[in-house]
C-alpha positions, -999 to 999 in steps of 0.1 A, spaced: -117 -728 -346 -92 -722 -317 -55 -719 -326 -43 -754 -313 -77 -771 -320 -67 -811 -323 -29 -804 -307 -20 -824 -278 11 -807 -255 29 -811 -219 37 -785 -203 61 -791 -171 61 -771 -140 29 -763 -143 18 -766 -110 24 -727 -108 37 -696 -124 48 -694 -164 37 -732 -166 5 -724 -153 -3 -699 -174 7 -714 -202 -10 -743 -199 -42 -726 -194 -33 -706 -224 -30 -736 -244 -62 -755 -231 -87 -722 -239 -73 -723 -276 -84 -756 -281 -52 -782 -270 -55 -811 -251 -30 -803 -224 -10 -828 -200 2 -810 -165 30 -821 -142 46 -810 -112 57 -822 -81 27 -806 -59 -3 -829 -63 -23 -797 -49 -12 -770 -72 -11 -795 -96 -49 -797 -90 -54 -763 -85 -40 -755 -123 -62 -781 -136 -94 -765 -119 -83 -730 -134 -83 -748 -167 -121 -760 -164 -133 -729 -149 -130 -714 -184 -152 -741 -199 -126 -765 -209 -140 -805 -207 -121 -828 -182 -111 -853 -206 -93 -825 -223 -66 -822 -192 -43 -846 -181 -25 -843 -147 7 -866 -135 22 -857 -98 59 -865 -114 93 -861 -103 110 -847 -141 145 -854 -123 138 -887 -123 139 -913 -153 107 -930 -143 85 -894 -135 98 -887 -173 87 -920 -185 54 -918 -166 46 -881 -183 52 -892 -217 35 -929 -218 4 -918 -198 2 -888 -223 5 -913 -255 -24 -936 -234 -47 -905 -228 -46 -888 -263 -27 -904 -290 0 -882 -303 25 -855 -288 26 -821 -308 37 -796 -280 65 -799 -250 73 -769 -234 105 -776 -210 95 -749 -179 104 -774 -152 140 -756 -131 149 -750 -100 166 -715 -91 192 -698 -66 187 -719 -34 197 -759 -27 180 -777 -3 198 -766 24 193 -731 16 229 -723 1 237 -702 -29 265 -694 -51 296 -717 -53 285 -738 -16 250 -747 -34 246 -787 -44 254 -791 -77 230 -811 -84 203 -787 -88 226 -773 -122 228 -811 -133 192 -825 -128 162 -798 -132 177 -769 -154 199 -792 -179 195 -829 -179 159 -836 -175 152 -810 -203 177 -832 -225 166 -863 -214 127 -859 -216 129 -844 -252 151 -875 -262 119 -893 -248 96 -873 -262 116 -870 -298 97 -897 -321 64 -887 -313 77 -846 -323 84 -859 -351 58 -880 -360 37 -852 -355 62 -824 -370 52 -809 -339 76 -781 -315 91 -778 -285 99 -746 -265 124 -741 -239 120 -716 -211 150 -704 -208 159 -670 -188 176 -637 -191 203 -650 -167 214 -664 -193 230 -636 -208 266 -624 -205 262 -605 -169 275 -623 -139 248 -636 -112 275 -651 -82 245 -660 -60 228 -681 -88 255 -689 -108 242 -725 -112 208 -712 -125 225 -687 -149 248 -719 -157 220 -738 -170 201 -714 -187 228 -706 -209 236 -745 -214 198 -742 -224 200 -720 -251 227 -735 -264 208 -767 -264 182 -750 -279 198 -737 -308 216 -766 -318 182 -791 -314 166 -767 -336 188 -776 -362 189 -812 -357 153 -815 -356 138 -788 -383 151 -816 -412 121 -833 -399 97 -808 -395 97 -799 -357 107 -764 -341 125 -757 -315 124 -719 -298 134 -706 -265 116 -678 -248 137 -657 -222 114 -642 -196 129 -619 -165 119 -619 -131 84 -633 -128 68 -636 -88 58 -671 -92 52 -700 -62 89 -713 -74 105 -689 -38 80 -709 -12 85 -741 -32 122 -735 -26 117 -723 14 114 -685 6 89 -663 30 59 -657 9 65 -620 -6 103 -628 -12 99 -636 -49 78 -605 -52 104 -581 -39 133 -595 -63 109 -591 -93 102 -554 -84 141 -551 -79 149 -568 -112 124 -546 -132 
């Protein structure tokens, strides 16, 4: 029997990259698996990498949500209850990284992007998602980052910003939650060439070169 045989989970962002990959990951050891991202076409290009490795459809879930929004976070976790039942696994991968919308970095970039991808959705969709964790004694992980650590990053100081704020989140849910029975765990990767630098307006390549530069 595979390792999450009869375990439903979400992953978010997993139109691409870690989420991706994880969500694959998850579906070939035996979980139902909902994915969500913003990208209807990546979104469906994930789910197509899932049933290439012999996966069944009704095993995969996919919402085109916005997870910065109250109602995409509503729509992910009540369509995921409809389809299969019960919640066991949320990995928060959803963020956003160094550039606003308007291409800006550093102190000039919108605020916002610290406020509503990297922090508050994260908070906000595991306070949605909280009664079913537990009914389930189920676990969440965080995708965090190593800018998170102590070292200064002035061009993506909001992204370092949140990171941190998400390890401290996570560290302090895991106690809150484990007199219940769920886990809570972080994971810190480093650079990673994902499709997160075209999503954000980056020539394709660029993400590539700053993982090779941060290796």
């Amino acid at each position: 029997m595979a390792r999450f045989t009869g375990k439903v989970a979400i992953v978010t962002g997993s139109s691409n990259g870690i989420g991706r990959g994880t969500a694959i990951l998850f579906a070939q050891e035996g979980a139902k698996v909902t994915i969500t991202g913003r990208n209807a076409q990546r979104l469906e290009e994930t789910k197509q990498e899932i049933l290439k490795s012999g996966v069944p459809e009704d095993n995969v879930l996919a919402v085109v949500a916005d997870l910065a929004s109250e109602k995409g976070q509503d729509e992910l976790i009540d369509s995921t209850i409809q389809q299969f039942g019960r919640l066991d696994i949320l990995v928060n991968n959803a963020g956003t990284a160094f550039l606003d919308s308007q291409g800006r970095t550093g102190l000039d970039q919108d605020v916002s992007d610290f406020d509503k991808i990297n922090m508050r959705s994260v908070v906000t969709l595991t306070q949605k998602a909280k009664k079913y964790l537990i009914e389930s004694k189920g676990e969440i992980v965080n995708v965090s980052s190593v800018a998170a650590g102590p070292q200064a990053h002035s061009d993506m100081m909001y992204y370092g910003m949140s990171k941190a704020a998400l390890d401290q989140f996570t560290r302090s849910t895991a106690i809150n939650l484990i007199q219940h029975g769920v886990r809570v765990n972080a994971v810190s990767p480093g650079a990673v060439a994902t499709g997160i630098g075209e999503a954000m307006g980056l020539p394709p390549g660029a993400m590539e070169k700053v993982s090779k530069l941060a290796a």
